[in-house]
N, C-alpha and C positions, 0 to 999 in steps of 0.2 A: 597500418602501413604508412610511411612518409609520403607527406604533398608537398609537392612543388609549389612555390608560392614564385608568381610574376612581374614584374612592374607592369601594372595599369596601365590602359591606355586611357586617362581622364578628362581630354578633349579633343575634339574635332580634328585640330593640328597637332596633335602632341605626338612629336615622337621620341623625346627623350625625357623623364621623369629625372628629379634631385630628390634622396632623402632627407625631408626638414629636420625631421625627428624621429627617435623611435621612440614609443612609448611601451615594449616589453624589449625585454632583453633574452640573450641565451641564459635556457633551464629554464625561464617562465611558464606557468600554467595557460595556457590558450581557450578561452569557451568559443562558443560561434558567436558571433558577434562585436565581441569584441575587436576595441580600434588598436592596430598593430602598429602604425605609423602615421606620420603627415608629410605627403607628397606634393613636391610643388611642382605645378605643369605650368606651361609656357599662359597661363592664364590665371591662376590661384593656387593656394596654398590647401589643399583637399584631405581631409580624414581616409584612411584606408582601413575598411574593419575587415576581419578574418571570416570566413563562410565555414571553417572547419574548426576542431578542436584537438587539442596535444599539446606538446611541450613543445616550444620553438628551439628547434636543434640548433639551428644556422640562419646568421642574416650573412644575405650577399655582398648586398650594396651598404656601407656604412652612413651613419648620417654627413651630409654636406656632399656625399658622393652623388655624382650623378651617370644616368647608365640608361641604354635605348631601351623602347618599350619592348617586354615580353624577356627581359634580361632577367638572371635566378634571382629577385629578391629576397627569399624566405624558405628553410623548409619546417614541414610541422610533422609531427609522427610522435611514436611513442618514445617513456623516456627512456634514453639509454639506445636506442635502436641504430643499428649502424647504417650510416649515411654515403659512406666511402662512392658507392657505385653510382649515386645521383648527382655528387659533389661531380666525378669526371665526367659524366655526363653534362650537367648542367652549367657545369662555367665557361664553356666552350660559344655559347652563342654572346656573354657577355663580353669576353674577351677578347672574340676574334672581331677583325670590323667588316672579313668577309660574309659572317655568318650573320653580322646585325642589319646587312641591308636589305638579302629577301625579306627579312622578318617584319620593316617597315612598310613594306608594299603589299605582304600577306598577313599579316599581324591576327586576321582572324581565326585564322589557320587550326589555334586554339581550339575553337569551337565549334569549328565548320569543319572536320579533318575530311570532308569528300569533296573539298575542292578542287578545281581542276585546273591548270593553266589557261584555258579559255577566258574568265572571268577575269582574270589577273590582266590579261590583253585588255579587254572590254573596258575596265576602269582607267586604263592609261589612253583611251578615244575618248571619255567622257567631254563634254564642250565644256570651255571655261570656264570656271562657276559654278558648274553643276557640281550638286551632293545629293547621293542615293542615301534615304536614312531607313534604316532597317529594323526589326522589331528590336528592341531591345530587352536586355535580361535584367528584368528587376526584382528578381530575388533570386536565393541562391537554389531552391527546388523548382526555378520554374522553367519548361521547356520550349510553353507557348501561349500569346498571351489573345484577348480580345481587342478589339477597340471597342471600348464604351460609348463614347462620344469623341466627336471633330469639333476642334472649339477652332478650325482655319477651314476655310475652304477653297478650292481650286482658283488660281486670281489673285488671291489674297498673299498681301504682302507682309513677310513675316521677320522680325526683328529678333536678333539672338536675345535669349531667356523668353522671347513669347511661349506660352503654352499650346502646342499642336493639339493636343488629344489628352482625352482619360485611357488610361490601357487599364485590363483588370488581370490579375496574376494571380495566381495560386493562392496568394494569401492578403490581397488588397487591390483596392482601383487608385489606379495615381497618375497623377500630372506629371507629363510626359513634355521636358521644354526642349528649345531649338538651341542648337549652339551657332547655329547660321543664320544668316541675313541674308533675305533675296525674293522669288515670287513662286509661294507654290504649285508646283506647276502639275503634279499629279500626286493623287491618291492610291495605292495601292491594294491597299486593304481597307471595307466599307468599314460604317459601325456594325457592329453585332457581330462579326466576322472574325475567325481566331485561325490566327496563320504560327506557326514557328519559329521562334529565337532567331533573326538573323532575316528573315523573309524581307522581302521589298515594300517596307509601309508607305514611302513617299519620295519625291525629290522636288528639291530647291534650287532655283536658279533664276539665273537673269530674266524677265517678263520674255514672253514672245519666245524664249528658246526652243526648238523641236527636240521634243524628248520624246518622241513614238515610239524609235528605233530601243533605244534603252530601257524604256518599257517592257516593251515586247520578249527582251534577250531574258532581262532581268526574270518576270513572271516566270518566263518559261523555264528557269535553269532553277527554281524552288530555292530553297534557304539556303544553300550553301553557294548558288552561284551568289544570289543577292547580298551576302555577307560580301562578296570580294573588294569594291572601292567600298564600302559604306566607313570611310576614317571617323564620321562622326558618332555613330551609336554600336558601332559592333565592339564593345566594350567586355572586359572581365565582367563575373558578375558585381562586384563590388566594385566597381568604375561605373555602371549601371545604376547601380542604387543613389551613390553618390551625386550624380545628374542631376536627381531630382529634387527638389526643394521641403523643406520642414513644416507645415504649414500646422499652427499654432492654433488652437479655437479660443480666444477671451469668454470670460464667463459673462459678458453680455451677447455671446453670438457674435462678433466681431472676426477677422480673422487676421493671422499674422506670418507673414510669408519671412523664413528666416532659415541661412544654412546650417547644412547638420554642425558645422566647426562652432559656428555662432553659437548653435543652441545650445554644444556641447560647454562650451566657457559660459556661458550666462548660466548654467543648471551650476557647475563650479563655483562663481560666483556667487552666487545666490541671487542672481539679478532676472526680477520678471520682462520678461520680452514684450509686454503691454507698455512697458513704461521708455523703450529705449525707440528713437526714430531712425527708421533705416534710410541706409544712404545708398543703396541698390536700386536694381532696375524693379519699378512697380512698387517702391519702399522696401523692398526686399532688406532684411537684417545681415551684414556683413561682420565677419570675424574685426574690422577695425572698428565697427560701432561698438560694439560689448567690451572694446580695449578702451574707448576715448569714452566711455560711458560716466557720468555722473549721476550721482540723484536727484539732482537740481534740474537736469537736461530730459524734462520726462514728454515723452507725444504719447497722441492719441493712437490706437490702434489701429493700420494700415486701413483695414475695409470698415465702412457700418455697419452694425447687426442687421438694419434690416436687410442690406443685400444679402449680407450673411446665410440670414433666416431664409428667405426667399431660394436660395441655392442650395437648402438642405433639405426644403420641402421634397416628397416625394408624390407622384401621380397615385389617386386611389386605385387597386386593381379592378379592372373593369368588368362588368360584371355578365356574365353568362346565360343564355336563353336557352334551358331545354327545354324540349318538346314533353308532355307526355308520354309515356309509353314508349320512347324510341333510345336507342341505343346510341351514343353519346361519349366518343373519349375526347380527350385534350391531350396531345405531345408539348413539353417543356422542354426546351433546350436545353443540355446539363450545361451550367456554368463552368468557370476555371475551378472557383473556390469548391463547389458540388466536387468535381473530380475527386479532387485534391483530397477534403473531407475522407469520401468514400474510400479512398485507395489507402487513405493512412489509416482509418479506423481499423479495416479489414487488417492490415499488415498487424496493427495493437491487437486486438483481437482474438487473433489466430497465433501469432509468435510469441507472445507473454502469456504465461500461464494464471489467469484473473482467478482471485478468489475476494469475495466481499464482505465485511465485517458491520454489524450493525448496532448502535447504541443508540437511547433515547437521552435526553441529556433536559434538567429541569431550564424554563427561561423567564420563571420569576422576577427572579435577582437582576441579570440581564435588561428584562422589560425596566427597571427599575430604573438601574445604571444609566441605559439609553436616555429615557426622559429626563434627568438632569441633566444630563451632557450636553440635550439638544435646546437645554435653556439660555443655554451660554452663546451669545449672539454672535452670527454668522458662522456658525456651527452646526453641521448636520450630521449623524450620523447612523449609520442604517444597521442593522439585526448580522447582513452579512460583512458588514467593515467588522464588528466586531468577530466574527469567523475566523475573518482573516486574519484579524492580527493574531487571535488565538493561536489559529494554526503557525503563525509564522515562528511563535514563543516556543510551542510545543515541538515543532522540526528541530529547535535549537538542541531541545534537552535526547531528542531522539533523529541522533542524524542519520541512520540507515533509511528512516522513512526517506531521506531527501535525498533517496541514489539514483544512480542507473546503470543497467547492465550493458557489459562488454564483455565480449568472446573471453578475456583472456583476464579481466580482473572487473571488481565494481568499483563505480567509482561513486564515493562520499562527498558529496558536496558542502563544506561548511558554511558557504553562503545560500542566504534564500530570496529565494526569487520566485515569488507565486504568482501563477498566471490564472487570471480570471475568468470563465468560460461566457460569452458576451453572446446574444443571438443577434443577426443581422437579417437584411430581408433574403439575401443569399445562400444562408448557414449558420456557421459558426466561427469566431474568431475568437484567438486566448490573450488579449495583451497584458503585458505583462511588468508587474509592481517588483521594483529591483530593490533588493536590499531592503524588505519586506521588515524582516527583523524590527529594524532601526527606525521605523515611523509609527510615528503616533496614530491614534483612531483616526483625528480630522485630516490627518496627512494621508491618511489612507483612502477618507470619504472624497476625497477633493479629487485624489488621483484616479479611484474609480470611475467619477462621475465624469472626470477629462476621458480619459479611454472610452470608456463605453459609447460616451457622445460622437467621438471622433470617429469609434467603427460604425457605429449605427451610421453616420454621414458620410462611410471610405474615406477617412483622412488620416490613419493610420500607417506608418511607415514599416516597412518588413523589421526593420529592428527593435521596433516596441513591441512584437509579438514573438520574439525569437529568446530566447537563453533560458524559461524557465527550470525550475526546479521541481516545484509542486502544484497542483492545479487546484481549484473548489469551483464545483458547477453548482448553483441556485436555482431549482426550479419551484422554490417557495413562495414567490410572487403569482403563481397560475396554481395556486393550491393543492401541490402534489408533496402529499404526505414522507410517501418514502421511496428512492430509484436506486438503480446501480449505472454507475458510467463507467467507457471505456476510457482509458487511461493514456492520456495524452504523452508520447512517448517523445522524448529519449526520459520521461518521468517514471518513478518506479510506481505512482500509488495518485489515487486523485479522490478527492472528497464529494459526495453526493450531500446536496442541503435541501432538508424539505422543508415543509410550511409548520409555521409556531400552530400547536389544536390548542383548545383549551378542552379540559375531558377532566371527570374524577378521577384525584389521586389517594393515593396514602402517605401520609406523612405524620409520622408519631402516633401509631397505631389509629389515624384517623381518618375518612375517608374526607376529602378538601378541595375544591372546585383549584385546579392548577393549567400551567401554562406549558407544553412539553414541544419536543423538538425529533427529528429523527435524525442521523448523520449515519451516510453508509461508504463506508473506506475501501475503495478497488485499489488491490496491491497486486504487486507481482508477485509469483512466487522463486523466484528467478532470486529476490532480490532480498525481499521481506517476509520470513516467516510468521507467523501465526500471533507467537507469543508477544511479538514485536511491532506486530500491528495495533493487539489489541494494548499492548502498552503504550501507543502514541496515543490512544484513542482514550483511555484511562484520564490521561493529562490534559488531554483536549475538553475535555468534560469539567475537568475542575476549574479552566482557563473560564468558561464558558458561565457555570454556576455561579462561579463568584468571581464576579472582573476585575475587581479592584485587587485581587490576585496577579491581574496582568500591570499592576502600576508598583509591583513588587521590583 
C-alpha cells in the first residue's frame, strides 16, 4: 500500500524545508534506509533517508523547491499502484496557504493524532524562551524510549549541539543533543525511566524562569499533550535520526564525532575521518570539512583513547548474597532492546514457516589460508570473516537464498548485505556489512571488528543495523558445536556457525586426525525450498574448503 512521505521538520525553527537534491528518482527501487534526498532547513543542508521500501511513485516538492513542513514530499508503494486518490488528497495542504498554517503550529499532529486543542493553547502561553523538548523518535520501529543517562542537570546551562542525555531505543543508546541554548530548568523523565514518543523529557529557558505551571499541564496531559509546542524534537522519524551525531571509534580508541552527510561524502571519497579536522561545535566533522579536505591537512582524532577507553568501560555486575536454604528471586527490568528482541523473534518464529538444513564442511585448507593471510602485517583475519565473504559469493551464484516474502510477490534481492549477529550486554544487535559481495577478507575483518566494538559500547546508529539481506550468527567462540537460529526478518534464511572440533576423519579410505566445522541454514519455507537450500549450502562448502576459490 502507498506511504505518504512528508517534508521533515529538521530543526527547532524550521518551518519550511527547500529540496537541495534528490538522490532517487520516479520508478526507483526504495529499501529502508536508504537516503531519498537532502533537505536544507533554515540551519544545514541534512540527508533525508526512507523508513519504508517500494518504488518512489511521485516526488512532490522538486529540487530547489521549497514547501512548509508536513507538505506531500514523496509517495512510496508498490510498482504500478494507482496513486490518483492520495495525489487529491495530499496536494491540498501544500498548496493551500490556508491549510499550511495549522499545520505549523500542530505539525505534530502526525504522530500524536489524540491531540486536543487544549495543548495547542498551552504552547502559545509558553514564557519567552521556553522550549518543552519531548522524547524523541530515533528509530523508525520505536515507540518508547529510556533515558540511560543525563549528561545535564537541572541549572545547568546548556549550549545548542551540547549533549542532554543517552536515550536507549529499540535497537541502540544514543546521544541525544540540544538544538537550544538557554538553562535547564526541568527534568521530565529520571534515568532508567521509559516514557513514550513525544512525552515531556525536559525544558529549556531563560535561568530563574517559573516553569511549575507547564510542568504540571505538560505531565499530566501524557504524550500527546506534551508533543503540542515541543518545535524542537517532535520530529518525523527520520528528522529524529538525523539530529543525532555519527560518532566514529579510531582504532586506537579515539573517538570522532561527524555528521551523517559528512560521513556519507568521506565513505564516497574514500577519505578516513581520523585524518580530517573538524571545524564544528566540539570538533564535530561538517559536510564543508570533507569538501575543503586535503591529504596534506591531516589532525588528530577529536577525543583521546584514554577518555575514550575510560567511557566504554563498563561496571562489573555486582555480585549477589544468598542465604542457604532460603528461596531467593531477582526481577530484571526488561529493556527497550529485550522487548524488541522478544516481540520480533516471536513474530519470525511463529509467521515463517523454519525449516533447518545441516552440513559439516572440512577447515583444513581454511586453517591454512588464514595463517598466511594473517602474516601479512596489519592484517587480521578471523575463521568467521572468511564465512562471511563465503557466504556473500555464494548469495551471488543463488539469489532466492537472498529474498524476502511479501503477501503479493518475493522479492530478490541482487544486492548483499549481511548482517552480523553481535551479542551486547543487553541482547542482540545485527549491524550490518553493505555490499558484502564487493570486499575483501580484511575489508571485511576491519569492518567487523568496527561494528562489533561500537555495539558492544552503543555507538551504533539505527542505520548501520538496518537494510540487511542475509544474516550468520557465530556461536563458535563459546564452543558450541552445532544450533539452529531464528531468522532475522524481512530475511528469508540465516546461517548458524559452530566451533572448528578437531576429531577422526576419513579421507582416501584413511582414517586421519582432521579439522571439521558445522553450518546450520534456517530458511523459510515461504520462500526457499529445500532443493535450494541445500544447493546454497553445496557452494558454501566448497567457498569454504578451498578459498582460494573465493579469489576466483
Amino acid at each position: 500500500m502507498a506511504i505518504k512521505v512528508t517534508m521533515p521538520r529538521l530543526s527547532d525553527t524550521m518551518t519550511e524545508g527547500t529540496v537541495a537534491t534528490w538522490l532517487k528518482k520516479v520508478g526507483d527501487k526504495i529499501s529502508e534506509g536508504d537516503i531519498l534526498a537532502e533537505i536544507e532547513t533554515d540551519k544545514a543542508t541534512m540527508e533525508f533517508e526512507s523508513f519504508n521500501e517500494g518504488t518512489l511513485l511521485h516526488i512532490g516538492i522538486q529540487a530547489g523547491e521549497t514547501a512548509p513542513v508536513d507538505s506531500l514530499l514523496a509517495i512510496i508503494g508498490n510498482e504500478g499502484e494507482d496513486i490518483s486518490a492520495l495525489l487529491a488528497g495530499g496536494d491540498a495542504p501544500a498548496a493551500s496557504s490556508e491549510a499550511s498554517e495549522p499545520k505549523a503550529d500542530a505539525a505534530p499532529a502526525a504522530e500524536a493524532k489524540t491531540e486536543t486543542a487544549a495543548p495547542a493553547k498551552a504552547a502559545t502561553e509558553l514564557p519567552k524562551g521556553v522550549i518543552v523538548v519531548t522524547m524523541p523518535r530515533l528509530s523508525d520501529t520505536m515507540t518508547e524510549g529510556t533515558v540511560a543517562t543525563w549528561l545535564k542537570k537541572v541549572g545547568d546551562t546548556v549550549a545548542e549541539g551540547d549533549i542532554l542525555a543517552e536515550i536507549e531505543t529499540d535497537k541502540a543508546t544514543m546521544e541525544f543533543e540540544s538544538f537550544n541554548a538557554g538553562t535547564l530548568l526541568y527534568i521530565g523523565i529520571q534515568e532508567g525511566n521509559t516514557a513514550p514518543v513525544d512525552s515531556l523529557l525536559a525544558i529549556i529557558g531563560p535561568a530563574g524562569t517559573d516553569i511549575s505551571g507547564i510542568a504540571d499541564n505538560y505531565t499530566a496531559g501524557g504524550a500527546a499533550t506534551a508533543s503540542a509546542p515541543a518545535a524542537e524534537e517532535t520530529k518525523s522519524a527520520p528528522a529524529a535520526a538525523q539530529a543525532t551525531e555519527t560518532v566514529v571509534e579510531t582504532s586506537n580508541g579515539g573517538r570522532i564525532l561527524a555528521s551523517p552527510l559528512a560521513k556519507k561524502i568521506a565513505s564516497d571519497k574514500g577519505i578516513q575521518l581520523s585524518q580530517v579536522k573538524g571545524s564544528g561545535e566540539n570538533g564535530r566533522i561538517v559536510k564543508s570539512d570533507i569538501e575543503n579536505f586535503t591529504p596534506s591537512a591531516q589532525a588528530q582524532p577529536a577525543a583521546s583513547a584514554p577518555a575514550a577507553k575510560q567511557e566504554a568501560s563498563a561496571p562489573a555486575a555486582p555480585k549477589v548474597f544468598v542465604p542457604a536454604g532460603e528461596v531467593y528471586t531477582e526481577e530484571i527490568k526488561n529493556s527497550q532492546m529485550r522487548k524488541i528482541i522478544a516481540k520480533r523473534l516471536a513474530e519470525s518464529l511463529f509467521t515463517a514457516p523454519h525449516y533447518n538444513l545441516v552440513i559439516e564442511v572440512s577447515m583444513d585448507e581454511a586453517m591454512g589460508a588464514r595463517a598466511t593471510i594473517n602474516t601479512v602485517p596489519d592484517t587480521k583475519v578471523s575463521f568467521n570473516d572468511m564465512v562471511i565473504k563465503a557466504c556473500a559469493l555464494a548469495l551471488k551464484k543463488h539469489p532466492k537464498i537472498n529474498s524476502q516474502w511479501k503477501e503479493d510477490a518475493i522479492i530478490i534481492n541482487h544486492h548483499v548485505n549481511i548482517g552480523v549477529a553481535v551479542a551486547v550486554e543487553d541482547g542482540l544487535v545485527v549491524p550490518v556489512l553493505r555490499f558484502t559481495d564487493a570486499m575483501s577478507l580484511s575489508q571485511i575483518g576491519a569492518s567487523v571488528r568496527d561494528l562489533a566494538g561500537r555495539a558492544k559500547n552503543k555507538k551504533l546508529g539505527p542505520q548501520e543495523m538496518e537494510g540487511s539481506t542475509f544474516t550468520v550468527s557465530n556461536l563458535g567462540m563459546f564452543g558450541i558445536t552445532e544450533f539452529n537460529s531464528i531468522i532475522n526478518q524481512p530475511n528469508s534464511a540465516i546461517l548458524s556457525v559452530g566451533a572448528i572440533v578437531e576429531k577422526p576423519v576419513v579421507k582416501n579410505g584413511q582414517i586421519v586426525v582432521g579439522n571439521t566445522m558445522m553450518l546450520s541454514l534456517a530458511c523459510d519455507h515461504r520462500t526457499i525450498d529445500g532443493a535450494t537450500g541445500a544447493q546454497f549450502l553445496q557452494t558454501l562448502k566448497q567457498y569454504i574448503e578451498s578459498p582460494v576459490t573465493m579469489l576466483a
